[in-house]
C-alpha positions as CSV (number, residue, x, y, z in Angstrom):
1,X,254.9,171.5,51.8
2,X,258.3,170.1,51.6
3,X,257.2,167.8,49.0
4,X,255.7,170.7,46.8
5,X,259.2,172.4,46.8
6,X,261.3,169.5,46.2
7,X,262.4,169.8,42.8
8,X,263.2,173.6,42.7
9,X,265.0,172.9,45.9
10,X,267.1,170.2,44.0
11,X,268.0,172.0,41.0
12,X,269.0,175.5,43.4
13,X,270.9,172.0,45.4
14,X,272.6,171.3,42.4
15,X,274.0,174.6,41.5
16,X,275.1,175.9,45.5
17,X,276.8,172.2,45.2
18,X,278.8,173.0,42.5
19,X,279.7,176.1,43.8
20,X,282.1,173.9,46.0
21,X,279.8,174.7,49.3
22,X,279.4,171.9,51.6
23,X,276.2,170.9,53.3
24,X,277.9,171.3,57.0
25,X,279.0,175.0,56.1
26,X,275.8,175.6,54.6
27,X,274.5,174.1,58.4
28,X,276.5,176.4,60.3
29,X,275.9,179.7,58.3
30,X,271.7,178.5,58.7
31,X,272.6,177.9,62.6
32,X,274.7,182.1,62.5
33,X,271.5,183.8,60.8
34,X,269.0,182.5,63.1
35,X,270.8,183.1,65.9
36,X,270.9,186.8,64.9
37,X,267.4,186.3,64.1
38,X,267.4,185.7,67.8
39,X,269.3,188.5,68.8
40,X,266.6,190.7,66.6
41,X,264.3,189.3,68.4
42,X,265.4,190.4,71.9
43,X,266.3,193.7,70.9
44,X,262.3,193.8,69.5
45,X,263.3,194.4,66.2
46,X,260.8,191.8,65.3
47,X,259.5,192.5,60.8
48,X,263.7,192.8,60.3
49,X,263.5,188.9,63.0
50,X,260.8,187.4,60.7
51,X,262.8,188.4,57.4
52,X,265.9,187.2,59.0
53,X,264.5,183.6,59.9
54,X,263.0,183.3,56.7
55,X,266.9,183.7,54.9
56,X,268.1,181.9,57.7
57,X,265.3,179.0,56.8
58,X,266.6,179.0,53.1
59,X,269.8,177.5,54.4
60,X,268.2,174.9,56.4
61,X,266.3,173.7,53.7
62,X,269.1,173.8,51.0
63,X,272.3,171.9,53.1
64,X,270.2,168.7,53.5
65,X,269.2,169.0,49.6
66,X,272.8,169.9,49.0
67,X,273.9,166.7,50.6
68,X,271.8,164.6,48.7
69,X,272.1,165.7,45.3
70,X,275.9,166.1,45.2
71,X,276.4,162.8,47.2
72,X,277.8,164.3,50.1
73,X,275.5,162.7,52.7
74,X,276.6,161.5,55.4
75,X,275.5,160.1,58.9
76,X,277.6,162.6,60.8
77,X,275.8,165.6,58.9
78,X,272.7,164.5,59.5
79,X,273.4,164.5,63.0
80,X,275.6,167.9,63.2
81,X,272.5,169.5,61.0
82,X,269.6,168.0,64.2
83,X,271.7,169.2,66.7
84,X,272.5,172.6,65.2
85,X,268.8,172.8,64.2
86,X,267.8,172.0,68.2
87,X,270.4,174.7,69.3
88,X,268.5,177.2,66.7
89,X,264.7,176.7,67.8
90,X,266.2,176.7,71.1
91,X,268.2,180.6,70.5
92,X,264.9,181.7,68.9
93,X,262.7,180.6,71.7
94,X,264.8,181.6,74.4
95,X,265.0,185.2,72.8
96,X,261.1,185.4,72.2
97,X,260.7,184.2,76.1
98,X,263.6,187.7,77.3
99,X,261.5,189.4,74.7
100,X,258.2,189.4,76.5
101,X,259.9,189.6,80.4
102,X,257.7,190.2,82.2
103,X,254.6,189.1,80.2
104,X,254.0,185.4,82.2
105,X,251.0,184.3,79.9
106,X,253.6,184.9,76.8
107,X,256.3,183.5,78.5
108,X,254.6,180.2,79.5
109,X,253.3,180.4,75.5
110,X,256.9,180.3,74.8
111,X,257.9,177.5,77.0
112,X,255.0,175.4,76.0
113,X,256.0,176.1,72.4
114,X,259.4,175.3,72.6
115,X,258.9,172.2,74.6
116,X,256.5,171.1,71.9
117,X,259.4,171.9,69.1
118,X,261.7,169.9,70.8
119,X,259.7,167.1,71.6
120,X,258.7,166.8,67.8
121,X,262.3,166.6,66.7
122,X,262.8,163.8,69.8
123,X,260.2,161.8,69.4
124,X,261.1,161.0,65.6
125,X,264.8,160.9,66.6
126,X,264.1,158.7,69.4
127,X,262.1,156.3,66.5
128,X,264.2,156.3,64.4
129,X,266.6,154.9,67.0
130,X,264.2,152.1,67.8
131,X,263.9,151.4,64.0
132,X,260.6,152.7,63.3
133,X,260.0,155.1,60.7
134,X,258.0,158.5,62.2
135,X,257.6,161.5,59.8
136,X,253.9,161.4,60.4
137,X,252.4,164.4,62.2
138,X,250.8,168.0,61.4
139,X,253.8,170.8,62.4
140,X,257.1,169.5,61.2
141,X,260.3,172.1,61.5
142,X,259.2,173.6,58.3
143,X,255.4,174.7,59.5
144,X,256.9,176.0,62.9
145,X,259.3,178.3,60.9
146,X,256.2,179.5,59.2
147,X,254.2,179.9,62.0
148,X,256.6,181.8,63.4
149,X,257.8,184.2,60.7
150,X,254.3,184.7,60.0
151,X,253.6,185.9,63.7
152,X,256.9,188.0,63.7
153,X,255.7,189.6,60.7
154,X,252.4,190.5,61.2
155,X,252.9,191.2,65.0
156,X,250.2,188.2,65.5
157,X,253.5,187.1,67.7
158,X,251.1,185.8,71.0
159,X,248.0,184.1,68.5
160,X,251.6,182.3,66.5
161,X,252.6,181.1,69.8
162,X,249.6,179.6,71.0
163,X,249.6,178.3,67.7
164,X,252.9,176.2,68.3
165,X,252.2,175.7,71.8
166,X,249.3,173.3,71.2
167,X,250.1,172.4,67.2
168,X,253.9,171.0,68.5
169,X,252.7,169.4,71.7
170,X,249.7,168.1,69.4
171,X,252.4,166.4,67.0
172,X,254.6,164.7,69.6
173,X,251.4,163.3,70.8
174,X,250.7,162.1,67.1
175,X,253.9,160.4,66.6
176,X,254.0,158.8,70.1
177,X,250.7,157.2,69.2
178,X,252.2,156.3,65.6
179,X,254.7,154.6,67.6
180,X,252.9,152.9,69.6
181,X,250.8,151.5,66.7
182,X,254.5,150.7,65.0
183,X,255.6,149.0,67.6
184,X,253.1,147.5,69.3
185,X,252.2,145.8,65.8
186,X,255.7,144.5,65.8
């Protein structure tokens, strides 16, 4: 998907960029709406959640494409936009998992979805530190956004979670086998 939207994502890159906003600001306001997303969330507030995340997921798709077409990447952003992106999916979890208190079936969804999340994002991370390339796998950040705005949307909220519950966990299986294969291969 990410691929189909790259070139309108450059040229709205290009004009935010000369606007004079920088990718890490653009990072933290991203990080701010989906934490209110969050908050939405709890409160059970979930069609004004799912509308929320989806402007919230505008920003983490524009201040990497931001960075790149102005020139302004930079190692350190890359790594401030992961960890704030980790602290998000984390906020957003933890409010769907105070959101169904006392719902243990939904809960356990939750956990198993947001361990899956984060496990996607480590094992590539953890790759990538070994020197092997690992972008391979079916629910990258962008589908789990869309899984869940989709769910908070329609009120499908428990079938979107088992949905990332077995599509994440799925995926950090995939690239820990794609590793394996890397490496193993030399």
């Amino acid at each position: 998907m990410r691929e189909r939207t790259e070139g309108v994502l450059s040229r709205v890159a290009a004009v935010v960029g000369r606007s004079g906003v920088t990718p890490n600001v653009l990072t933290v306001a991203g990080f701010l709406v989906i934490a209110v997303a969050a908050v939405l969330i709890v409160s059970g507030r979930l069609v004004a959640a799912g509308v929320v995340l989806g402007f919230g997921g505008l920003f983490d798709a524009l201040d990497g494409a931001v960075a790149r077409v102005n020139g302004q990447a930079s190692r350190f952003g890359a790594f401030f936009d992961s960890v704030l992106d980790r602290y998000a999916e984390a906020f957003l979890f933890g409010g769907l998992f105070l959101y169904f208190a006392g719902d243990r079936t939904a809960q356990a969804l939750t956990f198993a979805a947001l361990v899956g999340s984060l496990m996607v994002s480590y094992t590539r991370a953890r790759a990538e530190g070994l020197g092997a390339e690992c972008r391979v796998g079916l629910f990258t950040r962008l589908e789990r956004v869309l899984v869940l705005i989709a769910g908070l949307l329609t009120g499908f909220l428990v079938p979107a979670l088992w949905v990332l519950a077995v599509l994440t966990n799925f995926t950090a299986v995939q690239r820990m086998w794609h590793v394996w294969q890397v490496t193993r291969e030399g």
